[in-house]
C-alpha positions in Angstrom: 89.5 52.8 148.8 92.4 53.5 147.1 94.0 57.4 147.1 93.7 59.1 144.0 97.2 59.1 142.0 98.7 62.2 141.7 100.5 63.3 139.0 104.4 63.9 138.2 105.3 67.0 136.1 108.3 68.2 137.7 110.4 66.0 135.0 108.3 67.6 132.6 108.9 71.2 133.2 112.3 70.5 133.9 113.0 69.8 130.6 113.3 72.4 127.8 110.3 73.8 126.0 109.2 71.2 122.6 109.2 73.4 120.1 108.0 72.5 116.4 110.1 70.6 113.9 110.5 72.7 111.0 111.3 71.6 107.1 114.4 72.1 106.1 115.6 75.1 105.2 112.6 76.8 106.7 113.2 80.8 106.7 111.6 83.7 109.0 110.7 87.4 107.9 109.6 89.6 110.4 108.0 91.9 108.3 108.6 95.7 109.2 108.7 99.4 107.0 111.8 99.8 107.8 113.5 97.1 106.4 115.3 98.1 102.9 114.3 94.8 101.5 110.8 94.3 100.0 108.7 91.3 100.4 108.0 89.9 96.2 105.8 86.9 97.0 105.4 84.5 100.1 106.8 81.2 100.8 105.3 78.3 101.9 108.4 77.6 103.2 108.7 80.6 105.4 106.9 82.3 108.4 105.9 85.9 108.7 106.5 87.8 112.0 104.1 90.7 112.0 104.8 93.2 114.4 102.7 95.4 116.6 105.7 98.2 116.7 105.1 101.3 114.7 108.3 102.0 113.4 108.4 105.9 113.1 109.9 108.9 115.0 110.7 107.6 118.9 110.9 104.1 117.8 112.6 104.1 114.5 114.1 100.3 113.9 112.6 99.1 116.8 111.2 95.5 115.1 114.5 95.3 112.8 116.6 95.9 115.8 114.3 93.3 117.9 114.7 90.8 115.0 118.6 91.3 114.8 118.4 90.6 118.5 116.0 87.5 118.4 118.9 86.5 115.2 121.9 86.9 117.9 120.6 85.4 120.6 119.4 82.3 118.9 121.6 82.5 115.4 120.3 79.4 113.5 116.8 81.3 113.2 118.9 83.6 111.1 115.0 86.0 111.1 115.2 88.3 107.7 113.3 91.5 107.5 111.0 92.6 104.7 108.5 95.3 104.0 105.3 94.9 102.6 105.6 96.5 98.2 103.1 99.5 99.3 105.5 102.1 97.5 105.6 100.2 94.1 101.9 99.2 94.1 100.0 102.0 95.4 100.5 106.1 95.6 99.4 107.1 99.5 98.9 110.7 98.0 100.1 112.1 101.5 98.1 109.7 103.3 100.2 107.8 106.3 101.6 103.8 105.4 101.4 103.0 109.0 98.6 99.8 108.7 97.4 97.8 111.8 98.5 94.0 112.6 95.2 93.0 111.0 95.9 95.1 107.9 99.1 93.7 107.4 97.9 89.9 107.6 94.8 90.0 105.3 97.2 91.9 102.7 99.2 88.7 103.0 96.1 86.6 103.2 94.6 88.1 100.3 97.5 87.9 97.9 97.5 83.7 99.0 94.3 84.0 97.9 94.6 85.5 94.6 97.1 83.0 93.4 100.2 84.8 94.4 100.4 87.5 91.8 98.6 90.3 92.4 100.2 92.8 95.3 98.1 95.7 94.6 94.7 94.0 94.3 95.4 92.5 97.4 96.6 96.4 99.1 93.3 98.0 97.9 90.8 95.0 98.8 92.0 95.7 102.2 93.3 99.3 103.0 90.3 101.8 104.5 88.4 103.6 101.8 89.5 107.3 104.0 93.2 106.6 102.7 91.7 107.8 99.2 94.4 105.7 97.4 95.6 105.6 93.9 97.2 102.2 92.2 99.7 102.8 90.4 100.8 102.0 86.8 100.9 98.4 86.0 104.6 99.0 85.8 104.4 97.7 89.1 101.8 94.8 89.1 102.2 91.9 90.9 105.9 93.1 91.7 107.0 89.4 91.7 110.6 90.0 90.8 
C-alpha cells in the first residue's frame, strides 16, 4: 500500500492573506456618534463598519480615532466616519442615543428595506418602546440631502 500523501501548506501561509477584490471606487464608513458627519442614505458601493465601542466619557473618539488609525496604517482604505441622522429624525426627550451593534444594523437594514428614504421610519421600527421617543417634524424626513 501506498502512504497517504500529505499535504503542503507552508507555501500557502507564507504568502500574504487574499483579501476580496473590491469595485472601483469602493468607499468605507465606520459609523460612530461622534463623527461630525451624518450618514444621508447608503451606498451600494460602500461598506459600513459598526462598532462595538461606546463612544462617551472615558472613551470619547475611540472608533474615530481607531478608523483614522486603520486609514494611516493602510492609506488606500481612506475609512470615513459617519453617524447615524438620530438628531434630525427623532427627539430622545432625555433618553440616552447610545444603541447596540444590533440596533445600529437593522436601522440600516430597515431603511434598505424601505426603499432608501425613510430614516425615521426605519429609527422607530427598531428603537425599544422604553426610549418613549418622539419623531420629529417632517422637516426632517427621509434626510436624504
Amino acid at each position: 500500500t501506498a502512504a497517504p500523501e500529505k499535504a503542503d501548506h507552508s507555501a500557502a501561509s507564507a504568502s500574504q492573506p487574499s483579501y476580496p477584490k473590491l469595485r472601483p471606487n469602493h468607499q468605507f464608513v465606520y459609523l460612530t456618534g461622534d463623527s461630525p458627519n451624518t450618514l444621508t442614505t447608503l451606498d451600494d458601493n460602500t461598506t459600513y463598519i459598526i462598532g462595538g465601542i461606546v463612544d462617551r466619557n472615558r472613551l470619547k473618539r475611540a472608533a474615530i480615532d481607531r478608523a483614522e488609525s486603520i486609514t494611516a496604517a493602510h492609506p488606500s482604505l481612506d475609512i470615513k466616519t459617519a453617524r447615524l441622522p438620530l438628531d434630525e429624525n427623532i427627539d430622545f426627550k432625555g433618553a440616552t442615543r447610545i444603541l447596540t451593534c444590533n440596533h445600529v444594523f437593522e436601522i440600516l437594514q430597515k431603511y434598505r428595506e424601505n426603499g432608501y428614504g425613510d430614516w425615521r421610519g426605519a429609527i422607530m421600527a427598531v428603537m425599544p418602546d422604553r426610549k418613549d421617543l418622539e419623531e420629529r417634524g417632517d422637516e426632517g424626513k427621509g434626510t436624504e440631502t
